[in-house]
C-alpha positions as CSV (number, residue, x, y, z in Angstrom):
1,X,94.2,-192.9,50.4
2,X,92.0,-194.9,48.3
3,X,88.8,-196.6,49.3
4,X,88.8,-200.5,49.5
5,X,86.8,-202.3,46.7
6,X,83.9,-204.0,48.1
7,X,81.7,-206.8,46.3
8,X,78.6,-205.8,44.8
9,X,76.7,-208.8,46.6
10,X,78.2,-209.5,49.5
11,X,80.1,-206.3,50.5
12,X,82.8,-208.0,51.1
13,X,86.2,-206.9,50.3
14,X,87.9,-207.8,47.3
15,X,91.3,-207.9,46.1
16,X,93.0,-207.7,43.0
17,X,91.1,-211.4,41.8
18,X,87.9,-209.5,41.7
19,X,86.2,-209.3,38.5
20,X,85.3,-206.4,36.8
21,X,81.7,-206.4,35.0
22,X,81.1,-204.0,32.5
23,X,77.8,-202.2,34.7
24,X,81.1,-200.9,36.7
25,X,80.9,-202.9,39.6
26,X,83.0,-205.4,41.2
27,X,82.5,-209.1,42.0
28,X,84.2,-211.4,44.3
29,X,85.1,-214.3,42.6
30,X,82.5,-216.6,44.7
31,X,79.7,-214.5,44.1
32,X,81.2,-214.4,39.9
33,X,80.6,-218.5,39.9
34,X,77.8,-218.2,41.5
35,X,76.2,-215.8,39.2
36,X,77.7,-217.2,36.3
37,X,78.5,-220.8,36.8
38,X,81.1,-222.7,34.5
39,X,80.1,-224.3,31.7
40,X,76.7,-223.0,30.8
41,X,77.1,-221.1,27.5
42,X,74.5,-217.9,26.6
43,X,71.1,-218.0,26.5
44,X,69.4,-217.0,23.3
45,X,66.7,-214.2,24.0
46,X,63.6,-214.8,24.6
47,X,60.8,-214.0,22.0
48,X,58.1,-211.6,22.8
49,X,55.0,-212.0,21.0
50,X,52.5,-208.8,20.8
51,X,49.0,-209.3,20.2
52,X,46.6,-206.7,17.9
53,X,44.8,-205.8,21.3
54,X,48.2,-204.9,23.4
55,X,49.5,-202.3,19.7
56,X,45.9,-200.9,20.3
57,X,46.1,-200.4,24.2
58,X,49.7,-199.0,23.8
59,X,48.7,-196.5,20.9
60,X,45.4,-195.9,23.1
61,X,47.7,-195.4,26.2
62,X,50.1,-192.8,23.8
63,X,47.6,-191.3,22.9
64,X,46.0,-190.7,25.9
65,X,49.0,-189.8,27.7
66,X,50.1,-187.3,24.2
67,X,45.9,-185.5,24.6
68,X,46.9,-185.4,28.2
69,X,50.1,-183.5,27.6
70,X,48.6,-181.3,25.1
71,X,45.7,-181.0,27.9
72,X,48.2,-179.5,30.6
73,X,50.0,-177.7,27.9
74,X,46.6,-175.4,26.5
75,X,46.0,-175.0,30.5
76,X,48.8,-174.1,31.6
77,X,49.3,-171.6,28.1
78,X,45.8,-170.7,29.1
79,X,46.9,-169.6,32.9
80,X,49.7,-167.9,31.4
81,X,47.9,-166.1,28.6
82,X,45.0,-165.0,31.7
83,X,47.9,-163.9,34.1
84,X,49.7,-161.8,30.7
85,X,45.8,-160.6,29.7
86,X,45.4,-159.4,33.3
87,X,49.0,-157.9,33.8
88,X,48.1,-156.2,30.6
89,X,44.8,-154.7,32.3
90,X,46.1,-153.7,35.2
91,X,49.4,-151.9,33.1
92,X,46.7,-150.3,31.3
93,X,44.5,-149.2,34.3
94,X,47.4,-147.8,36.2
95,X,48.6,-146.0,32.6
96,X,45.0,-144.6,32.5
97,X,44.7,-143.4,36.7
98,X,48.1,-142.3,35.8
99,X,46.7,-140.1,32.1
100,X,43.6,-139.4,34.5
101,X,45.3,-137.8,37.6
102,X,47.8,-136.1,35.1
103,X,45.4,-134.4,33.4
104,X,43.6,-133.4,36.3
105,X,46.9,-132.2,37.9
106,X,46.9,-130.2,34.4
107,X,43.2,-128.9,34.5
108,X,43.8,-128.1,38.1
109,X,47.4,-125.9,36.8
110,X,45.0,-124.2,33.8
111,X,42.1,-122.9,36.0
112,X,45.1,-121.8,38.8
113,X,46.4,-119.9,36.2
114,X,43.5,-118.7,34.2
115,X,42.1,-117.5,38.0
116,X,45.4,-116.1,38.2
117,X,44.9,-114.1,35.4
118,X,41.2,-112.9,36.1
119,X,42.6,-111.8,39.3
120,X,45.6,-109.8,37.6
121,X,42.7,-108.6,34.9
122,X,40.4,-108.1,37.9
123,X,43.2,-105.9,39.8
124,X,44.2,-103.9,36.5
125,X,40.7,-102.9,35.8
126,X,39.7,-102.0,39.6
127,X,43.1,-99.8,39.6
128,X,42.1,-98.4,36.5
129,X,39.3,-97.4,37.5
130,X,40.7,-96.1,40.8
131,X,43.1,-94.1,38.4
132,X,40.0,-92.5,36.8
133,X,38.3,-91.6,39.6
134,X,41.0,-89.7,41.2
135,X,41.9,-88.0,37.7
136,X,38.3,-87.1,37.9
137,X,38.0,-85.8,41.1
138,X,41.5,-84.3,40.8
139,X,39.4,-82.3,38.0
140,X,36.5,-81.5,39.6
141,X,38.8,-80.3,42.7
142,X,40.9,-78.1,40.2
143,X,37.2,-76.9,38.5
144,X,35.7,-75.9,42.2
145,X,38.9,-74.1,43.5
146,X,38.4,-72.3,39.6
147,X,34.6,-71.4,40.7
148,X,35.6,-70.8,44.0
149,X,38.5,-68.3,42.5
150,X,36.0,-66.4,40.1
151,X,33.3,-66.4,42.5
152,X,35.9,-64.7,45.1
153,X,36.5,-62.3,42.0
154,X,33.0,-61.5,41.0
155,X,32.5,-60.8,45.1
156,X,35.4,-58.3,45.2
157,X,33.7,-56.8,41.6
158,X,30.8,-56.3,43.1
159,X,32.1,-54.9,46.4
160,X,33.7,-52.2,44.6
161,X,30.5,-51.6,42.2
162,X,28.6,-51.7,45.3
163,X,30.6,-49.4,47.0
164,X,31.4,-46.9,44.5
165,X,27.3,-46.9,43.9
166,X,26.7,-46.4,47.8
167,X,29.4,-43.5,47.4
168,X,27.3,-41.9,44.7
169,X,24.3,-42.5,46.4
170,X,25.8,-40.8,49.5
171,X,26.7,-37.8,47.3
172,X,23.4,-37.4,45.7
173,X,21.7,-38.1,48.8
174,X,24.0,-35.2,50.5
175,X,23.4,-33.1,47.3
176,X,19.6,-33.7,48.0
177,X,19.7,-33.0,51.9
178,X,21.6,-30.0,51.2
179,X,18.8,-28.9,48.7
180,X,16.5,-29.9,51.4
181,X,18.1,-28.1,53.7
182,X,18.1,-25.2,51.4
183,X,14.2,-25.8,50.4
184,X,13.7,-26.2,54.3
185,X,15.5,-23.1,55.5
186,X,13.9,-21.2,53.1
187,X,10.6,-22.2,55.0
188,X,9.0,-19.9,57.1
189,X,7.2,-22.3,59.1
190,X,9.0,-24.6,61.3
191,X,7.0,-27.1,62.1
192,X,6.6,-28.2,58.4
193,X,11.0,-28.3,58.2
194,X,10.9,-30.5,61.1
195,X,8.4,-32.4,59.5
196,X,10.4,-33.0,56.1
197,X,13.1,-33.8,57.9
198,X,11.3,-36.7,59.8
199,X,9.8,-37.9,56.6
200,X,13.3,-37.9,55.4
201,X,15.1,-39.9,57.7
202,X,11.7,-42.9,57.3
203,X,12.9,-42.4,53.4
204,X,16.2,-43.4,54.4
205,X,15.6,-46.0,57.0
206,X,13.3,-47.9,54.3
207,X,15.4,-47.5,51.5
208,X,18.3,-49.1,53.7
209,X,16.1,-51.7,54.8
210,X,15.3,-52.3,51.1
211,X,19.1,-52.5,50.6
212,X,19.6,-55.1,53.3
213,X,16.6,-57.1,52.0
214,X,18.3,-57.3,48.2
215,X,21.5,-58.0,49.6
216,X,20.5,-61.0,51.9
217,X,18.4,-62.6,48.9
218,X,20.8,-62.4,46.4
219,X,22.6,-64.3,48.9
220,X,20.7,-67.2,50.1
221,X,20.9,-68.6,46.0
222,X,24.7,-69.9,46.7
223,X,23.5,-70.9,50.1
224,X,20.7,-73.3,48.8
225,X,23.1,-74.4,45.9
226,X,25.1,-75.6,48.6
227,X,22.8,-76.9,50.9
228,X,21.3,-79.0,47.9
229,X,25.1,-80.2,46.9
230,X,26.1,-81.2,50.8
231,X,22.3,-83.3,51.3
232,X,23.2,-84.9,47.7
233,X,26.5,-86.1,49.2
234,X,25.3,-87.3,51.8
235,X,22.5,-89.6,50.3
236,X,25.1,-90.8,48.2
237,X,27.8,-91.7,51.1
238,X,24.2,-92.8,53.0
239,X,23.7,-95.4,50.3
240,X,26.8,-96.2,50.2
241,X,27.3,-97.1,53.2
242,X,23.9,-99.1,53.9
243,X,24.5,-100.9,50.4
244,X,28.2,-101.8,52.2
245,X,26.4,-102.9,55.7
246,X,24.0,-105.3,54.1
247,X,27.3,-106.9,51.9
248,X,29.0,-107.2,55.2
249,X,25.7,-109.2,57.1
250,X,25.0,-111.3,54.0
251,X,28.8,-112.4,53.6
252,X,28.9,-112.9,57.3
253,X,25.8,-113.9,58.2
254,X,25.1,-110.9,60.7
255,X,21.9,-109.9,62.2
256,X,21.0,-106.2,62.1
257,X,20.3,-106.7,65.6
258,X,23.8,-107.4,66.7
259,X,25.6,-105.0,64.0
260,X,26.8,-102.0,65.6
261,X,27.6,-98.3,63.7
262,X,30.6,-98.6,62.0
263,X,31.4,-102.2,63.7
264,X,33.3,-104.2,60.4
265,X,35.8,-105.6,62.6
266,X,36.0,-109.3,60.0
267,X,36.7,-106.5,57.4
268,X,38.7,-104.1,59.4
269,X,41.2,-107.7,60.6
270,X,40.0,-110.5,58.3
271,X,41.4,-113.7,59.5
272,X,44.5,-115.4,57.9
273,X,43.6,-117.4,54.3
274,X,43.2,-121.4,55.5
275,X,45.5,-123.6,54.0
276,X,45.2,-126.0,51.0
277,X,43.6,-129.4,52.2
278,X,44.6,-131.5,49.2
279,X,47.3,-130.5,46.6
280,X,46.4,-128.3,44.1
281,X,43.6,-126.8,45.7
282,X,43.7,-123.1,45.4
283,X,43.9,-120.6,48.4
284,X,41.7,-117.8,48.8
285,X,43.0,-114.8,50.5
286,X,40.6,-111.3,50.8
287,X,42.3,-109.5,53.2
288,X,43.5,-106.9,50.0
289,X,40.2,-106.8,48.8
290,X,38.9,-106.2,53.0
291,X,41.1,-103.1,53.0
292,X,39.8,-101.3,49.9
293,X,36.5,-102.4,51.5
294,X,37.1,-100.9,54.5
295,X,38.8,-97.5,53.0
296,X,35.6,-97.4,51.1
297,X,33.3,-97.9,53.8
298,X,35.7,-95.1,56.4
299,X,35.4,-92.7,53.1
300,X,31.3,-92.4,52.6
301,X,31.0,-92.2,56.6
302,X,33.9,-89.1,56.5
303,X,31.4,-87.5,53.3
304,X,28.6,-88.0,55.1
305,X,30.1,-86.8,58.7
306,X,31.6,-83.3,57.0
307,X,28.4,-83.0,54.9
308,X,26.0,-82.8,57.7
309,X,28.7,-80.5,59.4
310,X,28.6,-78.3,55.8
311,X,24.8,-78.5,55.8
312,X,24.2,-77.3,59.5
313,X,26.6,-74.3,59.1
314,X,24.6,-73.2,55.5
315,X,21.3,-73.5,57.0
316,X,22.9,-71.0,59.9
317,X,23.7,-68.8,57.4
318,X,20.3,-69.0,55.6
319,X,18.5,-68.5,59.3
320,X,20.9,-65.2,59.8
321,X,19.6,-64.3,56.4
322,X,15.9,-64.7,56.9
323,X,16.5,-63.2,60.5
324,X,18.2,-60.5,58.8
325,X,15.5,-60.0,56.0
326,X,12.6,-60.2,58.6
327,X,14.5,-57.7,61.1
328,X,14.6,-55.5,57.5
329,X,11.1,-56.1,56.7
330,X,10.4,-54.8,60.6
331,X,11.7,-51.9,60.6
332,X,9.9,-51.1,57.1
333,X,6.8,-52.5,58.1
334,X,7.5,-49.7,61.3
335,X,8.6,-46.5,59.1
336,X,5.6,-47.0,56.9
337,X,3.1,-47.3,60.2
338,X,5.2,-43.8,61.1
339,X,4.2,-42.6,57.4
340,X,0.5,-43.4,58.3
341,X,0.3,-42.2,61.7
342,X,2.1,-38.7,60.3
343,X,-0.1,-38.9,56.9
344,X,2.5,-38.0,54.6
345,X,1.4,-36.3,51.0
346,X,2.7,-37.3,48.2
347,X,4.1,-34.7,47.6
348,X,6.1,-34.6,50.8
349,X,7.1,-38.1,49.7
350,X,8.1,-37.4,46.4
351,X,9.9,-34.0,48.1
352,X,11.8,-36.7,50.7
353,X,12.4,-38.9,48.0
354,X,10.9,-42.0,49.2
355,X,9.4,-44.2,47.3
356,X,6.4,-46.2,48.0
357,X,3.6,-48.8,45.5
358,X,0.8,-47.3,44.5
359,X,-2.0,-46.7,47.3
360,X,0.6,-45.6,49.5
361,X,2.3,-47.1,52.7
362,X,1.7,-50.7,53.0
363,X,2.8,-53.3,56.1
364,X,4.7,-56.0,54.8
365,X,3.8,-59.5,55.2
366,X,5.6,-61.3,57.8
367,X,8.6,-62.9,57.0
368,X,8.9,-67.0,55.9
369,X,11.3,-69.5,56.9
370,X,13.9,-70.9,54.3
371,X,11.8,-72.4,51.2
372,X,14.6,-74.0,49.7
373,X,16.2,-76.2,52.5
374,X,14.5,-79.4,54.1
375,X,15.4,-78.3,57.2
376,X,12.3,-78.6,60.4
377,X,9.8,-75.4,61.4
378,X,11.6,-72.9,63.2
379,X,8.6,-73.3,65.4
380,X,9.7,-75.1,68.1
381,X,8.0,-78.9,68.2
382,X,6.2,-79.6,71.6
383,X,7.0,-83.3,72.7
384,X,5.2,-84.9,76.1
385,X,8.0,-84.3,78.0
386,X,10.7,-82.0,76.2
387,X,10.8,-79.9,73.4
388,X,12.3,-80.2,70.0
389,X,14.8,-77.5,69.1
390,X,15.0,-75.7,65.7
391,X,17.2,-77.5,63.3
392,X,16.7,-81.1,64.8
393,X,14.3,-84.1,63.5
394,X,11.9,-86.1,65.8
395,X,11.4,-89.1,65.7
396,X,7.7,-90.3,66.3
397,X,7.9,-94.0,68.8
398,X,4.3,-96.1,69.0
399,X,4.1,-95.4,72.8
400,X,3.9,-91.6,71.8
401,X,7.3,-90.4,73.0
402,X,8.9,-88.5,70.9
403,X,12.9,-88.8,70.3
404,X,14.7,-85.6,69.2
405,X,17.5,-86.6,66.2
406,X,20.2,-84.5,64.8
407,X,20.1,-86.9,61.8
408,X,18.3,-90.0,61.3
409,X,19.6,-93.2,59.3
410,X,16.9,-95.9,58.8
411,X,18.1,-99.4,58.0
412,X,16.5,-102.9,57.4
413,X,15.6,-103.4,60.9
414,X,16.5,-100.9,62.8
415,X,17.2,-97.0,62.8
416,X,20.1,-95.2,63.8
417,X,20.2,-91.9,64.9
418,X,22.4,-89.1,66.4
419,X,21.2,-87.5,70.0
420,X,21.2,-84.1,71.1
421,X,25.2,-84.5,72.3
422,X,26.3,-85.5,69.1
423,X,26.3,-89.5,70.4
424,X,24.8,-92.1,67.8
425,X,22.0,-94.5,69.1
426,X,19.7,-97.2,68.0
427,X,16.1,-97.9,67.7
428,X,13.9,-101.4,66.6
429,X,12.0,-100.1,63.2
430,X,9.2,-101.7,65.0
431,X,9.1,-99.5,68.1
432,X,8.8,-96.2,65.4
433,X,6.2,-94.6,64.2
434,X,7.3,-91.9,62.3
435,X,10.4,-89.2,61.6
436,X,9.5,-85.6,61.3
């Protein structure tokens, strides 16, 4: 249902005598008259008349009002033009963080894998080298077992020479006793048989002795060879093994004080690698390199350990030589004081045949110790309270005790050394005087 018309002055509502102006509204007809009454005809139009003054105020004003627009317009163009300019910055410094922390993402990639590779260059030249020194020692094994085969061989050689040479010596000594025996029982005197006889038996006696004496010195030569090899070895597996001790305090930061023998426990169980902080940090883990470490380290101690075993057992064997050679030299020294005391001739020499230096019997000098091993007097060393055994170092402290050593390691600051039960102890290189 439609809306009722109402009159555009009076509100009133209108009917179908309501007249329709053309602004689209709706008069009543009262309010029509009195708007427009009857009878009055149009108006003409009023003339407007524009003064010079009023153009130039209204072109002023348009103008004014057109700078004004153009005003706004540069402003506002300028705001936008800043806000493009500074979008344009900020794209460009987030492109450049974004080319920076790529390429440091890439440099960070390059020196993980150029470190990579060092390590993979690193690990093919250390087992390379590892190769090498097996293969060498692999030789130098198979070469001693060869010297150790033709040494065995020129032994048995000389066995036999040695033996078939006492065998003739035996026959032409029995040959010559028989003639002896002959020459003797064709002597009418007694006393002088029994006195060849005697004579002959101090031949025999020395030239044994004399055999004993070669024997032992040809002998100690292999000894000394190896006494010299096992003290070698064990200055280098010494070194070693102090060179690896101060790597170990310095990468630590360990004190010699409170490093124990043998105590490499960050080496022997190295703590797990830390993890990366920020990405692309790299991790460092040691624990491969710890274990050749520590292999290395438990190797030089085992040289040095069988070494000084190898060393004591050769200077035995030289001290059983020189006891053997002075035991020799004794019982020359006493068949020639027999030859004096019975003043044997020449000729009952030459008829015994023993054979003496010119001027007759002489006393040999008593015998030496070993010359070629850097082993203590056999002379046992007198401390203040105990005495040093033969074989055994001593080590000299300030307050004049003495300390007896079966082997003596000096270090930085201190100096290790292994007792008389086998047991290794320390010393402050300040308390010591001296090692004999």
């Amino acid at each position: 249902m439609d809306q009722p018309q109402t009159c555009a002055k009076c509100m009133a509502p209108i009917g179908n005598d309501a007249v329709f102006l053309k602004n689209g509204t709706y008069l009543c007809p009262a309010c029509y008259q009195r708007a427009y009454p009857a009878g009055e005809g149009k108006k003409a139009p009023k003339r407007f008349d524009v003064s010079v003054e009023g153009i130039i105020a209204i072109i002023a004003v348009t103008g004014v009002c057109f700078l004004g627009y153009k005003v706004y317009n540069h402003f506002v163009d300028s705001k936008a033009e800043e806000r493009r300019i500074a979008l344009e910055r900020e794209q460009r410094e987030e492109q450049q963080r974004a080319d920076e922390l790529a390429a440091a993402d890439a440099r960070s990639r390059k020196a993980e894998i150029e470190r990579k590779a060092a390590d993979e260059r690193l690990k093919a030249e250390r087992e390379a080298k590892e190769k090498g020194i097996k293969l060498s020692m692999a030789a130098r094994d198979q070469q001693i077992e060869l010297g150790k085969i033709e040494r065995e061989r020129k032994y048995l050689e000389e066995q036999k020479r040695v033996t078939e040479r006492e065998a003739k010596e035996k026959a032409e000594r029995d040959a010559l006793a028989a003639k002896e025996a002959a020459a003797i029982a064709a002597e009418t005197n007694k006393a002088k048989r029994e006195r060849m006889i005697e004579i002959s038996k101090i031949g025999q006696t020395i030239v044994e002795a004399q055999k004993v004496i070669a024997a032992a010195e040809a002998g100690k030569p292999e000894l000394q060879r190896k006494s010299a090899g096992f003290k070698s070895v064990m200055n280098i597996a010494n070194e070693t093994r102090q060179s690896m001790l101060r790597q170990y305090q310095q990468e630590f930061n360990v004190t010699p004080a409170g490093l124990k023998r043998d105590d490499i426990s960050k080496w022997r169980n190295p703590p797990p690698p830390k993890k990366a902080v920020t990405q692309g940090q790299a991790v460092v883990d040691h624990r491969d390199e710890y274990a050749k470490l520590v292999q290395r380290y438990d190797a030089a101690v085992r040289d040095y350990d069988s070494s000084e075993k190898g060393l004591a057992a050769v200077t035995d064997e030289l001290k059983k030589l020189d006891a053997t050679i002075a035991e020799a030299r004794g019982r020359i020294d006493d068949s020639n004081r027999t030859l004096m005391d019975m003043k044997a001739t020449p000729e009952e020499l030459a008829r015994s045949g023993v054979t003496l230096p010119p001027g007759g019997p002489k006393i040999a000098p008593p015998a030496v110790g070993p010359i070629a091993t850097e082993t203590p007097p056999e002379k046992p060393v007198e401390s203040n309270t105990f005495t040093i055994k033969p074989g055994m170092k001593a080590i000299v402290l300030k307050n004049g005790k003495i300390v007896p050593a079966q082997s003596v390691m000096s270090l930085e600051d201190e100096v290790r050394y292994k007792d008389e039960d086998g047991k290794w102890q320390t010393l402050k290189k300040a308390d010591v005087d001296k090692i004999q």
